[in-house]
N, C-alpha and C positions, 0 to 999 in steps of 0.2 A: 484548498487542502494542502497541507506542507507534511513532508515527509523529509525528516532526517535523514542523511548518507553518513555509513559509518563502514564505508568498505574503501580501504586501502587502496584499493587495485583501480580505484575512480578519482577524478578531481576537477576542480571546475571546468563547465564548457562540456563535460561527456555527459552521455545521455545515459539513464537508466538502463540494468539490464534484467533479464528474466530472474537473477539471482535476487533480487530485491523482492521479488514476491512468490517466493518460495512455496509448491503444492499445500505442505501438509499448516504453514502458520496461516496460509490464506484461510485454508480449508475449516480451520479453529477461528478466524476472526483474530487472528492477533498479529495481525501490522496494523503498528500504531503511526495514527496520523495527529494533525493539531489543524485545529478550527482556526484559520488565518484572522479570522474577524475576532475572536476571542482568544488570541496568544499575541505577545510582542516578544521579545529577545531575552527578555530578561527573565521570562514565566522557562521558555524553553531550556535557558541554562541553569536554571535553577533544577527543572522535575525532568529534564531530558538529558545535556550536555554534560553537567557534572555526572549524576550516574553513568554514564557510558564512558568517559574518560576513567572513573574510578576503576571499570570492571576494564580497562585497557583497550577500548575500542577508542579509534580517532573519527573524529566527523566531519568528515572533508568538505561539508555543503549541506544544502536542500536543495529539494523537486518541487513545482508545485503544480497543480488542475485544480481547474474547475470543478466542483462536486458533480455537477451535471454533467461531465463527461466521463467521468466513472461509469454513470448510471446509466445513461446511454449505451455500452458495451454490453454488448451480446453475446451468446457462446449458442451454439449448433450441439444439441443433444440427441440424441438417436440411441432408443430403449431397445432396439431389437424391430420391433412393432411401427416406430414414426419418426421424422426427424420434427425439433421442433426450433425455433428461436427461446434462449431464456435468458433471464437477466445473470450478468458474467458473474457482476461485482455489485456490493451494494456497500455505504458508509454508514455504520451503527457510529450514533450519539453513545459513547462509553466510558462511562468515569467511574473508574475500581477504585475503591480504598487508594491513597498515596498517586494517584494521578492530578493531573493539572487540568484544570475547570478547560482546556479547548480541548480534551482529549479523543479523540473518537479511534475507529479499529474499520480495518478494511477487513472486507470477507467475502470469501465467492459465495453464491446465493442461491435462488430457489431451483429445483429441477436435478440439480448436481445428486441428487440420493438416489433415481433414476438407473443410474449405470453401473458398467464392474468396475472395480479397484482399476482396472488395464487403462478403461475410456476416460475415468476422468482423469486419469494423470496427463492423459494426452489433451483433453478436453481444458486442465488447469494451465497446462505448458503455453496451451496459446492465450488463454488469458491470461499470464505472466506477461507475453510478449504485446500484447492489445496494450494491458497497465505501461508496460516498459514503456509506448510510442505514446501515449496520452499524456505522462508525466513532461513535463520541461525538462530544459539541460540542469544541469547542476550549475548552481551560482550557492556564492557568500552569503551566509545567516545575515550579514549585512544587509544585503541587496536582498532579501523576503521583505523585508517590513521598511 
């Protein structure tokens, strides 16, 4: 899975931070990612690169993981009643109108309905920070493919 870097404040050789996976666009499924098997450089600059230079974001790199360590990540939920293990994060196959055939969307996942507004913000913060250390350093759209 490849994830675009479009934050300023990073650049190659840094590592992701919790800003990259944001509570509430997790919590919607909408960090978008790209199917490394199904994307090369030129799909991404076309449906990803150009649009984000146009709206004045720079892209200073990509991240990338394994799908299977996403899914791997757990999050500790505690309803009041039990604590339990559930899955943190999961990747949906998603291609909206006007997306690129590798498109897929990160989203935190089952269990998360479970708690108050307080727990999960606290419960997402650390799977921001779980996503943060799974993802690689940032390197060159070059050096993905």
């Amino acid at each position: 899975m490849i994830l675009l870097v479009s934050d300023n404040r990073l650049k190659a050789g840094d590592r992701l931070t919790v800003d990259q996976f944001r509570s509430k666009p997790l919590g919607r499924g909408d960090i978008s990612l790209a199917r490394k098997a199904y994307a090369n450089l030129d799909i991404l600059q076309r449906a990803v690169i150009d649009p984000a230079i146009s709206r004045g974001e720079v892209v200073v790199g990509a991240s990338s993981v394994v799908v299977k360590t996403i899914r791997d990540i757990d999050a500790l939920i505690n309803d009041g009643r039990q604590e339990r293990l559930v899955k943190a994060a999961c990747v949906l196959d998603r291609v909206d109108p006007g997306d690129h055939d590798s498109h897929a969307a990160l989203k935190g996942c089952e269990g998360h309905q479970i708690i108050s507004d307080k727990q999960l913000g606290k419960v997402r913060t650390r799977i921001a920070a779980d996503l943060a250390n799974k993802f690689g350093p940032i390197i060159s759209l070059d050096s993905i493919f």
